[in-house]
C-alpha positions as CSV (number, residue, x, y, z in Angstrom):
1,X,14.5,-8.7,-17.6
2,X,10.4,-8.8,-17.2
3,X,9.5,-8.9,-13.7
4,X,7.1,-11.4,-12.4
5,X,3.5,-10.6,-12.3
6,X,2.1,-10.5,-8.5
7,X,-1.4,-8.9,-8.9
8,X,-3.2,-9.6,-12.1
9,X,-6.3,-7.1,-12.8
10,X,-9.0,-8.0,-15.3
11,X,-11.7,-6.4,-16.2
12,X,-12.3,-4.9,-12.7
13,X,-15.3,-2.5,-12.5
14,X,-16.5,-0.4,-9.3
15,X,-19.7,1.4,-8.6
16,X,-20.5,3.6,-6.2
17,X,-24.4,3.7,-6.2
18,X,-24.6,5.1,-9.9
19,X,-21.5,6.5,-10.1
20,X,-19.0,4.4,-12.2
21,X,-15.8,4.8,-10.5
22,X,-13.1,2.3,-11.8
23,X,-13.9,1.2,-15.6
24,X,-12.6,-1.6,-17.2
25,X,-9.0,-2.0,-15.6
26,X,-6.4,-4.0,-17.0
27,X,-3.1,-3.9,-15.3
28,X,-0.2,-6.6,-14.5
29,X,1.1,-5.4,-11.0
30,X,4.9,-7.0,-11.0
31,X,6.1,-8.7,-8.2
32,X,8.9,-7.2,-5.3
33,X,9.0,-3.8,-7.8
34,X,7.4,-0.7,-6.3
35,X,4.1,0.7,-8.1
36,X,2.6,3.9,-8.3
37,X,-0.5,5.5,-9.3
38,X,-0.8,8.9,-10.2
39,X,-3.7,10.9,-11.3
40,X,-5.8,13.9,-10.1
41,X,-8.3,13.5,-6.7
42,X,-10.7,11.5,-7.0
43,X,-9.9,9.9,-10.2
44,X,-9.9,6.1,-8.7
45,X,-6.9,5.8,-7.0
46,X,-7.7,4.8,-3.5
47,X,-10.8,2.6,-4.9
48,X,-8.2,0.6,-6.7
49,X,-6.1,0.8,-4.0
50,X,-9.3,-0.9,-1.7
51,X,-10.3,-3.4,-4.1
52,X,-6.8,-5.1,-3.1
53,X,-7.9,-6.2,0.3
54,X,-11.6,-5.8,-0.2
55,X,-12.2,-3.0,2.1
56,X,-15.1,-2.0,-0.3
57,X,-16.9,-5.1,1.2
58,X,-18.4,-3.4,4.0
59,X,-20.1,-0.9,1.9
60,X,-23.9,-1.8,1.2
61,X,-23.8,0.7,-2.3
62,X,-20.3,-0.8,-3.7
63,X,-20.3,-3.1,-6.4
64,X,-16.9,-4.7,-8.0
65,X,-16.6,-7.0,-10.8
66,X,-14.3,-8.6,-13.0
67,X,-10.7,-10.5,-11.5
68,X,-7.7,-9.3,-9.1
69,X,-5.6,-12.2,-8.7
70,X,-2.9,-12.0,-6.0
71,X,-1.0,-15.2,-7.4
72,X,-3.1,-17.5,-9.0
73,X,-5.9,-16.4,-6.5
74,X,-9.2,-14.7,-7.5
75,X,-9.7,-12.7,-4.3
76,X,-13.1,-12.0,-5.8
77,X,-13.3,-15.6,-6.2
78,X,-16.8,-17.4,-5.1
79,X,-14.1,-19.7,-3.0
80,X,-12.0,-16.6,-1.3
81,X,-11.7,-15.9,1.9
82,X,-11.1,-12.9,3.3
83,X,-9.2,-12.7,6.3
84,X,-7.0,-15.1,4.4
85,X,-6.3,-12.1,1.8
86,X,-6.0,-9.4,4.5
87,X,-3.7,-10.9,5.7
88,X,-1.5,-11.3,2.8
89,X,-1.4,-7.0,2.7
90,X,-0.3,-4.5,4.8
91,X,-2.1,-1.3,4.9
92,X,-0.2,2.3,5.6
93,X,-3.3,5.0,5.3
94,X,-2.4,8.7,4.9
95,X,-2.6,9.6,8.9
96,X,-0.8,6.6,10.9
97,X,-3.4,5.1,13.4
98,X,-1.3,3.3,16.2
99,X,-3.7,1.3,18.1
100,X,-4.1,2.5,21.5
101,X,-2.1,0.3,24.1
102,X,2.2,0.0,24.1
103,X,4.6,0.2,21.1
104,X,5.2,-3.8,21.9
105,X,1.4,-4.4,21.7
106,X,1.2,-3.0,18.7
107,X,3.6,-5.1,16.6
108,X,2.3,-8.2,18.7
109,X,-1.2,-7.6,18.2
110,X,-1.2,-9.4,14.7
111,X,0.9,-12.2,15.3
112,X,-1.9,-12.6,18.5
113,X,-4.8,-12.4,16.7
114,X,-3.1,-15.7,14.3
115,X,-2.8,-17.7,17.5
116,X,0.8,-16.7,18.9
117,X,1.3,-17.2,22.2
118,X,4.9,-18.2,22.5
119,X,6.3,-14.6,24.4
120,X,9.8,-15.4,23.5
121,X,8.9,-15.5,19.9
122,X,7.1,-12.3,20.0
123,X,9.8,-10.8,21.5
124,X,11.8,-11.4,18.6
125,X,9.4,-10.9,16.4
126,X,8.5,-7.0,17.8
127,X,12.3,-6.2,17.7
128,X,12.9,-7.8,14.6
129,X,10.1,-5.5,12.9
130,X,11.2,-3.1,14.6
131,X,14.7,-3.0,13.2
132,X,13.5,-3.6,10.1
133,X,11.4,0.0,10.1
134,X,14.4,1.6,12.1
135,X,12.5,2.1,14.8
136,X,14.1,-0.3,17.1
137,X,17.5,1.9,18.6
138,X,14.7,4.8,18.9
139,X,12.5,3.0,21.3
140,X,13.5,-0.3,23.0
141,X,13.9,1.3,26.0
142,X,10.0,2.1,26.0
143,X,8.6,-0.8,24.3
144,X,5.9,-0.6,26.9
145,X,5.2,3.0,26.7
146,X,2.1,4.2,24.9
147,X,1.9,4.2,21.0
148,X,0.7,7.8,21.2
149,X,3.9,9.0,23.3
150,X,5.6,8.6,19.8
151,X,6.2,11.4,16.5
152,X,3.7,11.2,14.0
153,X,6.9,10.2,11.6
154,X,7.6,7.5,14.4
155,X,3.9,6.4,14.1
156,X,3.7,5.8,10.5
157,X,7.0,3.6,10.9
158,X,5.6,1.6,13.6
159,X,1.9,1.6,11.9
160,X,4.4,-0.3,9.1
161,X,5.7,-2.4,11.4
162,X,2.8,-3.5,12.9
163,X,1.7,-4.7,9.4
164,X,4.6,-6.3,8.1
165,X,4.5,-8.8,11.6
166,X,1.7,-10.9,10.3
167,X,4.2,-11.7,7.0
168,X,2.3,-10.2,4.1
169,X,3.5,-10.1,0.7
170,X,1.8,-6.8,-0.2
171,X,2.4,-3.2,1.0
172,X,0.0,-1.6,0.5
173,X,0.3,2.7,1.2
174,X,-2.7,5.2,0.6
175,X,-0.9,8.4,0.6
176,X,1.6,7.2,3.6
177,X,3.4,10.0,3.7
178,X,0.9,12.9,3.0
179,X,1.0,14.0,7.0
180,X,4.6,13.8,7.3
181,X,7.5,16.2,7.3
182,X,10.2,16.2,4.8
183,X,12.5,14.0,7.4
184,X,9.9,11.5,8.1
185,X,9.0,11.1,4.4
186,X,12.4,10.4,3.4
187,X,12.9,7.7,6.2
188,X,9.5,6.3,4.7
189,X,10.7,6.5,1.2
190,X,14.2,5.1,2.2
191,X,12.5,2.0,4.0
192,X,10.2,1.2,0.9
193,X,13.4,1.1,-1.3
194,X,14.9,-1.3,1.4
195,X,11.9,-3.7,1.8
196,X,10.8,-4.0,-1.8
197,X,13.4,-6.8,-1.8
198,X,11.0,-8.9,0.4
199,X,7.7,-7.1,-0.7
200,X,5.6,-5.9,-3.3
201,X,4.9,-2.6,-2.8
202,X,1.6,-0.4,-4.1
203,X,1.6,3.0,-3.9
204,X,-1.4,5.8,-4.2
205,X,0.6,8.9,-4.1
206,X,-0.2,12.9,-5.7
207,X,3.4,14.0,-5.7
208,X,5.1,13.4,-8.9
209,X,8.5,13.6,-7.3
210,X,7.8,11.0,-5.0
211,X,6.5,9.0,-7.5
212,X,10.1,9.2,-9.7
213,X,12.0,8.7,-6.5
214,X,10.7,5.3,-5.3
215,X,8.6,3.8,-7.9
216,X,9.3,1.1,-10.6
217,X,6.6,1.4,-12.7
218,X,3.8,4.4,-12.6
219,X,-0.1,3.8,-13.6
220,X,-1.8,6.9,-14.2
221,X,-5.6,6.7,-13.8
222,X,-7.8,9.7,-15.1
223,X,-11.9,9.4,-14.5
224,X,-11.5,5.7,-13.4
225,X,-9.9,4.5,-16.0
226,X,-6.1,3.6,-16.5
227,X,-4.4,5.9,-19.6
228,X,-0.7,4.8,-19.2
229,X,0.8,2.1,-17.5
230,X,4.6,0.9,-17.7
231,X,8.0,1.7,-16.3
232,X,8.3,5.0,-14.5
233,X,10.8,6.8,-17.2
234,X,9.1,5.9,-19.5
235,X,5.9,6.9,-18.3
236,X,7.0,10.6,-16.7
237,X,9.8,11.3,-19.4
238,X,8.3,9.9,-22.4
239,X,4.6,9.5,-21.9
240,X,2.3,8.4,-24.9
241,X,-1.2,9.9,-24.2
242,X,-1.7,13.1,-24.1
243,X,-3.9,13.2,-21.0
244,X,-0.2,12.0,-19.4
245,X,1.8,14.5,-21.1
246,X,-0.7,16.8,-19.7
247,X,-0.9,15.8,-16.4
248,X,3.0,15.5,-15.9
249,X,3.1,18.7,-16.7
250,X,1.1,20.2,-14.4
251,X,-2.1,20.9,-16.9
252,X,-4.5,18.8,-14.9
253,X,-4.4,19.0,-11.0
């Protein structure tokens, strides 16, 4: 059975000044299925990765063009707005940055910032993400302790949480569990297996292992452009590019 297409790329190009960094993609992103893209630094990965929730748009010498639709929705679109698509994804970058005030602020801060105000509904909100990122047994008896009093594994689950309170429909994870230990990235890994049933899931990640372990499908991108896309078998076990074959087997790094 196909999956459903969630994000639809077309055509997309990006420019950094002169420096052509994403080129020509063309990829169908499925829907609730857990993505990956592969490839060596500073092939593309994060830039695609950006052009999701426009965080390129701040940056005077960035140019994108072509289509990403999240649904039927050109978030490039003359019409789009953007804290409307922001808040459709949530963002996990490789170091977790907990904002500074309590664990409960944290996870309340988005639902805040979209005009919540009911504090019994926050409350269940905060402990319902919480569970949901097993975090909740590990701190409800500090909620109002500060972020910062907690692991760096802990932070990354509750940097998670925090996103998924504003209800996106896209996790997004640059590297989320680069700066984590072997326990940590399991728990990580475990929750993105778990919560791909609700979400869709988008991945930048440089360990192939990981990659196998959690992903659906696996895009590999090599000097901006996209040289395999597909299911992640088929991709790592029976590639059809030699620039794959090559890099799965450890000949580019």
């Amino acid at each position: 059975m196909t999956a459903s297409t969630l994000i639809s790329v077309q055509n997309l190009n990006v420019h950094y000044g002169r420096n052509h960094a994403l080129k020509n993609i063309n990829i169908n992103i499925p829907d609730k299925k857990i993505t990956s893209f592969i490839g060596p630094s500073g092939c593309g990965k994060t830039t695609l990765l950006k052009t999701f929730n426009r965080l390129h748009d701040s940056s005077v010498d960035v140019k994108v063009s072509g289509k990403v639709f999240v649904g039927r929705e050109d978030i490039y679109g003359s019409k789009a707005e953007v804290t409307h698509i922001r808040k459709k994804m949530g963002l996990l970058s490789q170091r977790p940055f907990p904002l500074p005030m309590s664990i409960y602020d944290n996870i309340a801060y988005g639902p805040r910032i979209h005009g919540m105000r009911n504090k019994k509904k926050l409350n269940v909100i905060v402990e319902q993400q919480l569970r949901d990122v097993g975090l909740w047994d590990e701190v409800k008896d500090r909620l109002h302790a500060s972020s910062v009093s907690l692991s760096i594994g802990q932070q990354q689950r509750l940097c998670l949480a925090r996103g998924l309170a504003v209800e996106p429909e896209i996790i997004l994870g640059d590297e989320p569990t680069s700066a984590l230990d072997p326990s940590s990235t399991q728990k990580i890994e475990e929750l993105f297996l778990k919560l791909k049933e609700k979400y869709t899931i988008v991945l930048v990640t440089h360990i192939l292992r990981q990659a196998r372990r959690v992903s659906d499908y696996i895009g590999f991108i090599h000097n901006g452009e996209i040289i395999e896309f597909g299911p992640t078998e088929e991709v790592l076990l029976n590639p059809q590019k030699e620039l794959t074959k090559d890099y799965v087997r450890g000949f580019i790094s």
